[in-house]
N, C-alpha and C positions, 0 to 999 in steps of 0.2 A: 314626864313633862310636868312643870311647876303650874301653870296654871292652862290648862289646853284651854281653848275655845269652844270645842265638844268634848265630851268626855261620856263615853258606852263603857258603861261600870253591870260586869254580871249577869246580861242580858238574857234571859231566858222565855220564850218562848213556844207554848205549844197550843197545838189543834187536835181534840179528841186526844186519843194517847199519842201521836207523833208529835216529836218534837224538834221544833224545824228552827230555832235558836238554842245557843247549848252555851250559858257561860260565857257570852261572848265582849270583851273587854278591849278596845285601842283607844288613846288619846286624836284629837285633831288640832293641830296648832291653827292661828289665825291665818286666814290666807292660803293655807293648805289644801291642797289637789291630793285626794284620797281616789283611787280606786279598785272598784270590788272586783275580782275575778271568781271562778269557780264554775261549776257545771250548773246544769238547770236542776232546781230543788235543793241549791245549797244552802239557803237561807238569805240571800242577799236583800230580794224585793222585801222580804218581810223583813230585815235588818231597817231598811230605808222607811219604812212603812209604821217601826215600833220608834223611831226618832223624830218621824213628824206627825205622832199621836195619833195617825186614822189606825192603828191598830193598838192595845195594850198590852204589853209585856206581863207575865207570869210572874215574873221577879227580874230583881237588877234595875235600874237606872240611866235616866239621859241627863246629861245637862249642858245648858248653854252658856256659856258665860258666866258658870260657875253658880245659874238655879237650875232646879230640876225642874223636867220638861211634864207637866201630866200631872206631876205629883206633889205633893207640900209631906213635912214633917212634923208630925205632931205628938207629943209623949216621946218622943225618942224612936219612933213607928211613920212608915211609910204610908201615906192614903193618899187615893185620888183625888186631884184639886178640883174645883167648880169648875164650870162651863163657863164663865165668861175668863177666867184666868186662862183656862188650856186654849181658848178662841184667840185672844191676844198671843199666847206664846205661837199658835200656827203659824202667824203672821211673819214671824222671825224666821221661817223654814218655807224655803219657796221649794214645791216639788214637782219636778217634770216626768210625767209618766210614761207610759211604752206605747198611747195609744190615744197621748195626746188629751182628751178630755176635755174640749173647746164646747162649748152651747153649740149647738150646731144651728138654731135661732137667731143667731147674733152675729154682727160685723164681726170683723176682725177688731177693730177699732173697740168695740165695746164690749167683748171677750175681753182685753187688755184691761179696762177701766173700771169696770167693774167689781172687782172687789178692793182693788185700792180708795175708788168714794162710796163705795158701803162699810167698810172694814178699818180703812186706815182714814176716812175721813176726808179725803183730799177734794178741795173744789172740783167741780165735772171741769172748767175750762185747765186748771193746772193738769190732770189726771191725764186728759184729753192732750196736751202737750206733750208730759211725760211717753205717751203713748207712742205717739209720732217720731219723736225721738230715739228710742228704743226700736221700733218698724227699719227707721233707717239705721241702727247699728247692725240689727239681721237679715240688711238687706232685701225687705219686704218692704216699702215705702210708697210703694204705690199699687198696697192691696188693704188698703184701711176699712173702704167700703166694700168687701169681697164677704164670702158666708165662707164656712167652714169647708160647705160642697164644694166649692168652685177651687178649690187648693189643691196640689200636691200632698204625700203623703208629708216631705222633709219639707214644704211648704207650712204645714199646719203645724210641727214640730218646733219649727222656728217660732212661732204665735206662741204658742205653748212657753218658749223661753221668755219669750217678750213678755207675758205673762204673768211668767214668774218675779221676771226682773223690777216690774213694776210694784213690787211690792214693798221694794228694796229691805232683801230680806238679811239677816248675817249669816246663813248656810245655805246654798242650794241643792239638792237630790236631784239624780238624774234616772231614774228605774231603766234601766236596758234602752237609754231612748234613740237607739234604732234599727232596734228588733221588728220593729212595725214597716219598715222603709224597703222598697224597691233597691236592688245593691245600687243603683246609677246614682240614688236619691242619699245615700247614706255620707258620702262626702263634704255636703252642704252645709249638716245639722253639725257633724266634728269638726268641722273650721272655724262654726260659732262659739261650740265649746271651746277650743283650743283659745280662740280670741279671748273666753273669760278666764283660762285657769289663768292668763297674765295680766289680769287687772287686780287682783287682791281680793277675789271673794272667794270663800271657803267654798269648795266642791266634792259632793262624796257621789262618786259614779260608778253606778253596776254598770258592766258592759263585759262584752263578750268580743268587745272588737281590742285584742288582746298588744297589737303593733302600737294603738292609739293611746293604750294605759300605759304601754314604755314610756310614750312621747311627751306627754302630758302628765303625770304624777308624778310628788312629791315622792307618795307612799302608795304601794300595791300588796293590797289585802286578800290571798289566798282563803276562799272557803269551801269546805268539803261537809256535806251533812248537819248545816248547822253549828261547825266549829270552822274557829281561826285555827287554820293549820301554820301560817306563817305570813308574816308582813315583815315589809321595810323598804328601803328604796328599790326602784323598779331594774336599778341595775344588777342587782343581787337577784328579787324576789322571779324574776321573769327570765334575767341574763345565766343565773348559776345558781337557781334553786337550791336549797339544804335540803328539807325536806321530800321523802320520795314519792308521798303524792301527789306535791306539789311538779315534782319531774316528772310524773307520768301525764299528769294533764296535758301541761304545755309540752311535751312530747307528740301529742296525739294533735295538738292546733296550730303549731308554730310550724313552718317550712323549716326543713331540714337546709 
């Protein structure tokens, strides 16, 4: 790919001696619906996790849009940028996690607005529109004045997007998000995804819900132990895997 939108160059990280990224390298074009497959412990969250800087890579590279995410170059040598440079690039990476991560202090409404008029600056009365807006795209429009308690699990999930959305970021991350969810409650949170992989924003989603990455992605990223065992479109990688680890997984998930 000549100029991706993301680009995961060599990605290596570890914790103590385990090393739970290994070299890990794919393009993302704009607008692309990426997602991650693999077992638990395959590297994924922490893949999502080293591309929107709450953790840092050992070695290797992120970039977005053609700067690097975390890091600047300097001598010809890789260092860690300043804090207000990697604070501004977060902003560009909206990430929805497994568990949600709402204030549980706060509206729904002001969960939403909040870091868009501390972060991105935006009037409280604009932010506070935005808000409302976004509420009724996830179909939550008449839970603005609602506390985190008082929600469903795929309830507070949806916020959580709404959240992110408000940031209006150029990639979104979606960690496992609904691994947290009652099975009734899990069809809710995938119909809002589904709704965005067809608007044009870039989505890279772990999930485990393996029918929904056919449905939905461009490109389905097989990891095993911290390696890319295989990716490419979802009709290959999930339909008639190469790779034999790849066949044994989805052997063991997929209905016969």
């Amino acid at each position: 790919m000549m100029n991706p939108h993301l680009r995961i160059n060599k990605l290596t990280k570890r914790f103590a001696e385990t090393v739970v990224l290994s070299d890990f390298t794919l393009d993302v074009g704009r607008g692309e619906v990426v997602s991650l497959i693999g077992p638990s412990g395959s590297g994924k969250s922490t893949l999502l996790r080293c591309i929107s800087q709450i953790e840092h890579a050992d070695s290797g590279f992120v970039m977005l849009d053609g700067e690097l995410l975390g890091l600047t170059m300097s001598n010809g040598r890789l260092k860690a940028a300043g804090r207000e440079k990697v604070r501004n690039q977060r902003a560009e990476v909206g990430m929805v996690f497994q568990n949600f991560e709402l204030f549980p202090h706060m509206t729904v409404l002001q969960n939403i607005i909040e870091a868009p008029v501390h972060v991105r600056k935006i009037s409280l009365f604009s932010a506070q529109e935005q808000a409302r807006n976004l509420l009724d795209r996830v179909g939550l429009e008449n839970k603005e004045h609602s506390y985190p308690a008082e929600l469903s699990g795929g309830q507070k999930q949806r916020v959580a997007i709404a959240r992110a959305l408000a940031m209006q970021p150029k990639v979104i991350l979606f960690d496992e998000p609904t691994s947290a969810l009652d099975p009734e409650l899990v069809g809710e949170v995938l119909s809002v995804i589904k709704g965005l992989s067809n608007s044009g924003i870039t989505l890279v989603v772990a999930t485990h819900e393996i029918s929904f990455a056919r449905e939905i992605s461009d490109t389905v990223a097989f990891l095993d132990g911290g390696i890319l065992i295989e990716h490419g479109p979802p009709e290959i990688v999930i339909n008639n895997p190469s790779n034999p680890r790849t066949q044994e997984f989805l052997s063991r998930i997929l209905p016969i």
